[in-house]
C-alpha positions in Angstrom: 9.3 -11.8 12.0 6.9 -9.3 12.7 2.8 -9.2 11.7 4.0 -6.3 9.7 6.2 -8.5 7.5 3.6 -11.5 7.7 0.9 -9.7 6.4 3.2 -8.7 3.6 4.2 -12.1 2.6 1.4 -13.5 2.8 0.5 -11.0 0.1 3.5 -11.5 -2.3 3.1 -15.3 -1.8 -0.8 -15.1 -3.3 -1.9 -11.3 -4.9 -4.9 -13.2 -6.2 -6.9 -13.9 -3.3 -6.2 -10.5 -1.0 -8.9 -9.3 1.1 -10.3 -5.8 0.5 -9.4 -5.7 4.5 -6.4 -7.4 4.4 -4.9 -5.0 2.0 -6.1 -2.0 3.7 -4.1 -3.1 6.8 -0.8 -3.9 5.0 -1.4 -0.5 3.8 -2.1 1.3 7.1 1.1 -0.4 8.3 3.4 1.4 5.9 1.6 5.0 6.6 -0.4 4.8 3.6 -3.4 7.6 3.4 -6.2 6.0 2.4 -9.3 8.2 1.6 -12.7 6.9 1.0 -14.8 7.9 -2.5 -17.1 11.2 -2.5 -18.8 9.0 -4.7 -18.1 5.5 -6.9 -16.0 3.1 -5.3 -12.4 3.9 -5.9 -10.5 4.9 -3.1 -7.5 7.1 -2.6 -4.0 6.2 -1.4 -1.4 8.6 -0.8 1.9 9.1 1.2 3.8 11.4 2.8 7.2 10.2 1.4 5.7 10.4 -2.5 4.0 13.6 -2.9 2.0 14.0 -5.9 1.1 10.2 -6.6 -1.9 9.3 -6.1 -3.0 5.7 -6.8 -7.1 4.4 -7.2 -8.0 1.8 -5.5 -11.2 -0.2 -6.3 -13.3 -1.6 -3.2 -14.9 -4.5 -4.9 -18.8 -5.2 -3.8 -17.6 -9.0 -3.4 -14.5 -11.4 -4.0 -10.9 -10.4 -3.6 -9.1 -7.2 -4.8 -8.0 -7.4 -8.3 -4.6 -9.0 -8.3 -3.2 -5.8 -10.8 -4.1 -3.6 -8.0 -2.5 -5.6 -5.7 0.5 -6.2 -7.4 0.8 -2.2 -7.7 0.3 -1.6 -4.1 3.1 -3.4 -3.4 5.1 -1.7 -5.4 4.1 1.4 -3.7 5.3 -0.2 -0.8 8.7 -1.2 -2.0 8.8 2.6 -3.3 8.6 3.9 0.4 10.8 1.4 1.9 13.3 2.6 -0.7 12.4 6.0 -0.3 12.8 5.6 3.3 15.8 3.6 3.5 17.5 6.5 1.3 16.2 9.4 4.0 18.1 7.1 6.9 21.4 6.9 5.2 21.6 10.3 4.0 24.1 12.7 6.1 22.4 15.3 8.2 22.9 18.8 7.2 24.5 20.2 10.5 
């Protein structure tokens, strides 16, 4: 098993007690965009595979990342493995 797939289990197993860090690098493994605040302290994430969404994320001053949040990364990231997984099987236009 990869650190890749670690990281990620060790986040399903227990989305109440992520890391602000921990959750950022999870997120930079899948290609994830994410773009600090002009101002406030909700950050950007984007992808290249779902243009147009745009999810919020809050950096909190202390503590863990609110579990919601968490929870909606993930599925995010089960939203560009599917995404992904569909781009490999489809035929080539040749």
């Amino acid at each position: 098993m990869s650190k890749r797939q670690k990281r990620l289990d060790k986040i399903h197993r227990n989305p109440k007690n992520v890391s602000w860090n921990e959750l950022l690098s999870v997120l930079e493994d899948y290609r994830f965009e994410v773009k600090p605040p002009r101002r406030g302290s909700h950050y950007s994430v984007t992808h290249s595979v779902l243009p147009g969404v745009v999810e919020m994320l809050p950096k909190p001053c202390s503590g863990p990342v609110p579990e919601y949040k968490v929870r909606e990364m993930l599925e995010l990231i089960a939203l560009v493995e599917e995404v992904g997984e569909s781009a490999k099987n489809r035929p080539s236009k040749d």
